[in-house]
C-alpha positions as CSV (number, residue, x, y, z in Angstrom):
1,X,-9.6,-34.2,1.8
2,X,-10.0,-30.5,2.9
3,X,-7.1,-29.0,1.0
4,X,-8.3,-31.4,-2.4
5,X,-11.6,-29.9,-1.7
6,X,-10.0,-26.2,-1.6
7,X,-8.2,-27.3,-4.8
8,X,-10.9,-27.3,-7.2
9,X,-13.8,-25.7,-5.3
10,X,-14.6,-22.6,-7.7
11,X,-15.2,-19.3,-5.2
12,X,-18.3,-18.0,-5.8
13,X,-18.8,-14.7,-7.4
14,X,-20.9,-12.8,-4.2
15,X,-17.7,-13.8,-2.4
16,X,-15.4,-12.1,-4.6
17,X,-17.1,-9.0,-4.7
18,X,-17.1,-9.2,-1.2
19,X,-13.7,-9.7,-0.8
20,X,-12.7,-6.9,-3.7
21,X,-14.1,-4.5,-1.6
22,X,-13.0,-5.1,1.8
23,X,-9.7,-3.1,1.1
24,X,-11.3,0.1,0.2
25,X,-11.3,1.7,3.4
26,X,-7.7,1.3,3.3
27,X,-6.8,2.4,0.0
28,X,-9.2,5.6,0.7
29,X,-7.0,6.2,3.6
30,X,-3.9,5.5,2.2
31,X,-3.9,7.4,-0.5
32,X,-4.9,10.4,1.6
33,X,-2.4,9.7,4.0
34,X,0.7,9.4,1.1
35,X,-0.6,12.0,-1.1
36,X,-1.7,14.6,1.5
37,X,-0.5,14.4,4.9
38,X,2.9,16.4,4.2
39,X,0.8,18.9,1.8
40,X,-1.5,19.7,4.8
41,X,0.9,19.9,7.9
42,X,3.1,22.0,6.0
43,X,0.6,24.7,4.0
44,X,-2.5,24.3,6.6
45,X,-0.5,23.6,9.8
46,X,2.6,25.3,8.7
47,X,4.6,22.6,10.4
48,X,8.2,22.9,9.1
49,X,9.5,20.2,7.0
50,X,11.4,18.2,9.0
51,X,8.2,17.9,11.7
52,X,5.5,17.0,8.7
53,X,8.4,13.9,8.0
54,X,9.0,13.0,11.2
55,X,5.5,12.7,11.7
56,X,5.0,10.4,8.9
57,X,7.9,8.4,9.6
58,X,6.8,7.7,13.2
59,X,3.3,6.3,11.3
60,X,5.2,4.2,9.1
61,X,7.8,3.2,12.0
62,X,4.7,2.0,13.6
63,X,3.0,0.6,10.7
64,X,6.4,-1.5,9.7
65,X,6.6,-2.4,13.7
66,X,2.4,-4.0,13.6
67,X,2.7,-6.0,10.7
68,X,4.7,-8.6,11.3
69,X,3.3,-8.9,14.9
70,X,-0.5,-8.6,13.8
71,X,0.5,-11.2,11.2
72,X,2.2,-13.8,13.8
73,X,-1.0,-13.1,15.9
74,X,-3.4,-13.7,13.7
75,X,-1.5,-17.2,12.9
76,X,-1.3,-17.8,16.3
77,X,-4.7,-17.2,18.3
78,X,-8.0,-18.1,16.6
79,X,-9.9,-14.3,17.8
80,X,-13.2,-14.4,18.9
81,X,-16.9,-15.1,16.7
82,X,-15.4,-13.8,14.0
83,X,-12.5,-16.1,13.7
84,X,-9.0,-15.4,13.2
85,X,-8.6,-13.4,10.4
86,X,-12.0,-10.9,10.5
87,X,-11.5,-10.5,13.9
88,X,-8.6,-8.4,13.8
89,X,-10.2,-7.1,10.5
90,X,-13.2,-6.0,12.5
91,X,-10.2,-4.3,15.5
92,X,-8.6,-2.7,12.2
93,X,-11.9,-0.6,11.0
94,X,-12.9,0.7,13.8
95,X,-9.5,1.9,15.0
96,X,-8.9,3.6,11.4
97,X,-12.3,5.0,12.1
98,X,-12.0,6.6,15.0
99,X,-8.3,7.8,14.5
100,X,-8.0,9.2,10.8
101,X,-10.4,12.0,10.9
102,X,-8.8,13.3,13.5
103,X,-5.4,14.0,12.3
104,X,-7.5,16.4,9.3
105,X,-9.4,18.1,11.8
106,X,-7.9,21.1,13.9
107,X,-7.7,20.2,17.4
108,X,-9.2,22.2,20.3
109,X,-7.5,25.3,21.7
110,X,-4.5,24.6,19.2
111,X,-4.6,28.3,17.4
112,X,-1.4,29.3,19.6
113,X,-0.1,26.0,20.7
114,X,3.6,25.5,19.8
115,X,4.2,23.2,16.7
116,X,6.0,21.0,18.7
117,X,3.1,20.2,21.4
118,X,0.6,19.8,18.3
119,X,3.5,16.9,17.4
120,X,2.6,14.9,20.6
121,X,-1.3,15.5,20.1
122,X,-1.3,14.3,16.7
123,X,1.5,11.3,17.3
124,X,-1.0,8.7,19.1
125,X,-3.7,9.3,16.4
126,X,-1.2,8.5,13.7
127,X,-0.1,5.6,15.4
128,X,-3.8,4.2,16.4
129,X,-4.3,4.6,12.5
130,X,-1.2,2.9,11.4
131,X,-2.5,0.0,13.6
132,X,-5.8,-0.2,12.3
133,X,-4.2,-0.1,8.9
134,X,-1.8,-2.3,9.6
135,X,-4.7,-5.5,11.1
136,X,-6.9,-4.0,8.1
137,X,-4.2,-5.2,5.7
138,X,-2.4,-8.3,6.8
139,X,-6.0,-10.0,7.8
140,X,-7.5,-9.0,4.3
141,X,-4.5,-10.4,2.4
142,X,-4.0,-13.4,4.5
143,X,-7.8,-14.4,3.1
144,X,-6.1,-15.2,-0.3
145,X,-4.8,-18.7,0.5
146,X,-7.2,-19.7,3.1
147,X,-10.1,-19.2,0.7
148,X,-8.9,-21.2,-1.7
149,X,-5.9,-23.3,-3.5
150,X,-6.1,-23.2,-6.5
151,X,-3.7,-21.3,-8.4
152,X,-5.9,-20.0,-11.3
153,X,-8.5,-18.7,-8.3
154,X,-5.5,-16.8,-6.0
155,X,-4.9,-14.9,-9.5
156,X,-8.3,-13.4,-9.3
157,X,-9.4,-12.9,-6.2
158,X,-5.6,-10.8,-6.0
159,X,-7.2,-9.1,-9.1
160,X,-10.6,-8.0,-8.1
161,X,-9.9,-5.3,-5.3
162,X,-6.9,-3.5,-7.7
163,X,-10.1,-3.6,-10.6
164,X,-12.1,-2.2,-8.4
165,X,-9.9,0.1,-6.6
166,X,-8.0,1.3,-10.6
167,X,-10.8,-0.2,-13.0
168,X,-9.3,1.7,-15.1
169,X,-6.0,0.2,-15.7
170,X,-7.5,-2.9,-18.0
171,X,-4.0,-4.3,-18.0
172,X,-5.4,-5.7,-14.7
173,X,-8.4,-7.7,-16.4
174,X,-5.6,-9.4,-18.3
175,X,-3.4,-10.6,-15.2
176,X,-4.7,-13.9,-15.3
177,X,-4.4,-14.5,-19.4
178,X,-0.6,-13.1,-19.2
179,X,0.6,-15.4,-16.2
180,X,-0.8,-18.4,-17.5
181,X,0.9,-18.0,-20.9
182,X,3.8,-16.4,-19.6
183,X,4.4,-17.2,-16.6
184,X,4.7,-15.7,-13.2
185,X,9.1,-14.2,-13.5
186,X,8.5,-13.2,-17.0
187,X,5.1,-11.5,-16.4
188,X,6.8,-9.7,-13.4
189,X,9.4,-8.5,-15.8
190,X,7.3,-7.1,-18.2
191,X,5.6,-4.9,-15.7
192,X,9.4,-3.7,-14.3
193,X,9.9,-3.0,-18.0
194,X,7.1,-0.7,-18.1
195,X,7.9,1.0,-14.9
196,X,11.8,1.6,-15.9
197,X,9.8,3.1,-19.5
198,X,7.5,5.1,-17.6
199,X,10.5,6.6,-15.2
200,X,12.8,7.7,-18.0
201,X,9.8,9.0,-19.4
202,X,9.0,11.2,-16.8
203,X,12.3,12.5,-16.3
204,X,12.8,14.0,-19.6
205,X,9.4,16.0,-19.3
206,X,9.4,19.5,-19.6
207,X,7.2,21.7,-19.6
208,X,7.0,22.3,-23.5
209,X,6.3,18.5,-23.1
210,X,4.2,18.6,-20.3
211,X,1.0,16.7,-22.1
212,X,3.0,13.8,-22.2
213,X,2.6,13.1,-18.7
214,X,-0.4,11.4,-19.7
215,X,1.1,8.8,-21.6
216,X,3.9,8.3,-19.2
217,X,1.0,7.3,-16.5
218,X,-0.3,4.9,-18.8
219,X,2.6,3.0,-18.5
220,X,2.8,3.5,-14.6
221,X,-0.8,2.0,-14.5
222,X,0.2,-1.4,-16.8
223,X,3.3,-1.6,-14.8
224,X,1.9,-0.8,-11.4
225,X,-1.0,-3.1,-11.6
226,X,1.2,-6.0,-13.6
227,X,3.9,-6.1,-10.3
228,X,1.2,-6.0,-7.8
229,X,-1.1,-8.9,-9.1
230,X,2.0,-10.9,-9.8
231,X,3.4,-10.1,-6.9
232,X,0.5,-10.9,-4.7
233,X,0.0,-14.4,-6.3
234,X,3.6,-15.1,-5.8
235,X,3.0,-14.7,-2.1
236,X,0.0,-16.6,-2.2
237,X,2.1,-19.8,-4.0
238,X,5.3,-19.6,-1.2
239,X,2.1,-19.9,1.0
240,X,1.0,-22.7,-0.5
241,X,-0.8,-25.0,2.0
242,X,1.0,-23.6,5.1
243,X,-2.2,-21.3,5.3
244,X,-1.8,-21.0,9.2
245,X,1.4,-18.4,8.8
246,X,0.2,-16.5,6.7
247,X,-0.6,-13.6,8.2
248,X,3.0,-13.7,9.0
249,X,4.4,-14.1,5.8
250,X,2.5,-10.9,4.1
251,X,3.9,-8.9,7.5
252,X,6.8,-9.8,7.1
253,X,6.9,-8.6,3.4
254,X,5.1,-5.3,4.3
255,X,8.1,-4.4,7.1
256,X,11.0,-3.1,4.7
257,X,8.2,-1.2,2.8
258,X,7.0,1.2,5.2
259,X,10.1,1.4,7.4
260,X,11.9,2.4,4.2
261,X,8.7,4.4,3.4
262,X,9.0,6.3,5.8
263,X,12.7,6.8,5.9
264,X,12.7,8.4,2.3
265,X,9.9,10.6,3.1
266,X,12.6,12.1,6.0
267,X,15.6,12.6,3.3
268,X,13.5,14.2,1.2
269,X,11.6,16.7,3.0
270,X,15.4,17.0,4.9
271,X,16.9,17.9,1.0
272,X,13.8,19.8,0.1
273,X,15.6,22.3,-2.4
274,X,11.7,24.8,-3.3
275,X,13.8,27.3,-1.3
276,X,16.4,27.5,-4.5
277,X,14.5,29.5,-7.4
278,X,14.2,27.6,-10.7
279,X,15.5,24.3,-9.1
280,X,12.5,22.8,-7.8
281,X,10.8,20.8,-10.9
282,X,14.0,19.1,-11.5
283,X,14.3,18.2,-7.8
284,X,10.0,16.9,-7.9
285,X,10.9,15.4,-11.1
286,X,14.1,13.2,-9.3
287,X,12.4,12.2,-6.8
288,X,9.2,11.1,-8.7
289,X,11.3,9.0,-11.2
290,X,14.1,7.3,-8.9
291,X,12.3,7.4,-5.6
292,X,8.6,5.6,-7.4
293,X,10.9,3.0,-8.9
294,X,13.5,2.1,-6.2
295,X,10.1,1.7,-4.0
296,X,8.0,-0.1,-6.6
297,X,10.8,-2.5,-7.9
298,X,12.6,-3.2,-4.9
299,X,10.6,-2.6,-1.4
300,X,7.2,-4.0,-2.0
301,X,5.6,-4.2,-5.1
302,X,2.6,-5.6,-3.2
303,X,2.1,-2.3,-1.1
């Protein structure tokens, strides 16, 4: 009677909202964190290459390690007050909060500390942030099936928090339109097609050319936002009515993307090539096109 009841109750729209906003803590760090945290251990700290990778690949190490754990957790033990899923939403915030800052900020009588013993101070912030990240995530996503059943409904609440997050990609506002008349396989397709477009787009840029960037990120955007609503409804239907694992299910799926994350963040730093002159756009431009589509297409679309 429950499940019917999930079925064809309609989530109301103060709920939504509620829930389209309870990833943005994590997407504010996360894009810091991908975007930044090389740039600033290796111009600010002047960390070598190899030590800004290693210290990203011990986060996502860690991340890829939490996941499934804080996933089969969550399934398993019903938390405190908060129940089961905002519980370890609740352990996720504050841990991001009181860890993240701190890897940005310089530490305390660190002017003339080796590189090496900065490593160790920063390695159990990254690690308390990854975890925080980590519970953030899985509890938030796990949400999906267990607020409702219906199939039309798992499509947009997976929608709201990217709309929020990119409102600017409107190829999101459409999600729901394209997989009911296309279909979930063939909708996922179209946004791999725009991806592969995008990638070969990119990699014939110059810099005669370089305003077409712009139109090459279009295409990222539709593509981007088209595999991750997809895939994040395709999640929710293996789910199905077997609500209680899955927390498990959406670690499981985040494993392979942060471990392999965080291994290609090594190799490249590790073939870094800005030492050769003249080389180094060709090299950015490489590892923009086939590293972004390898990860988008074939780790986890849902990151």
């Amino acid at each position: 009677m429950y499940a019917r009841n999930m079925e064809t109750k309609s989530i109301p729209l103060p709920k939504k909202f509620g829930y389209s906003i309870g990833h943005c803590l994590n997407d504010l760090t996360g894009a810091l964190w991908f975007s930044y945290l090389i740039t600033y251990f290796h111009e600010v700290k002047h960390f070598d290459d190899l030590l800004a990778g290693y210290l990203m690949l011990i986060g996502q190490v860690a991340d890829a390690v939490f996941t499934p754990l804080i996933g089969h957790t969550s399934d398993k033990y019903d938390g405190c007050c908060f129940g089961k899923r905002k519980s370890w939403y609740m352990i996720g915030v504050c841990c991001i909060i009181i860890s993240f800052p701190f890897i940005f900020i310089e530490c305390l009588h660190c002017s003339e500390v080796p590189d090496w013993a900065q490593f160790i101070f920063y390695v159990p912030l990254v690690i308390l942030f990854q975890f925080g990240w980590a519970a953030v995530q899985i509890s938030h996503l796990s949400l999906i099936p267990e607020m409702t059943q219906c199939l039309t409904e798992r499509d947009s609440v997976a929608i709201v928090p990217l709309v929020v997050y990119a409102s600017g990609f409107f190829t999101s506002l459409l999600m729901r339109f394209i997989n009911k008349r296309l279909g979930r396989k063939r909708t996922y397709a179209f946004g791999q097609l725009c991806t592969i477009g995008a990638c070969v787009w990119i990699y014939f840029i110059t810099n005669n050319s370089a305003y077409q960037i712009y139109g090459a990120s279009a295409f990222i955007g539709i593509g981007g936002s088209t595999v991750l609503v997809t895939s994040l409804a395709m999640t929710s239907d293996l789910i199905g009515n077997n609500t209680t694992s899955a927390a498990f299910v959406y670690g499981a799926m985040s494993f392979t993307d942060k471990l392999s994350n965080g291994i290609a963040v090594v190799l490249i730093q590790r073939l870094n090539t800005c030492r050769i002159k003249g080389f180094l756009p060709r090299y950015i431009a490489s590892v923009n096109v086939f590293l972004y589509y390898y990860m988008r297409m074939y780790v986890d679309p849902a990151y």
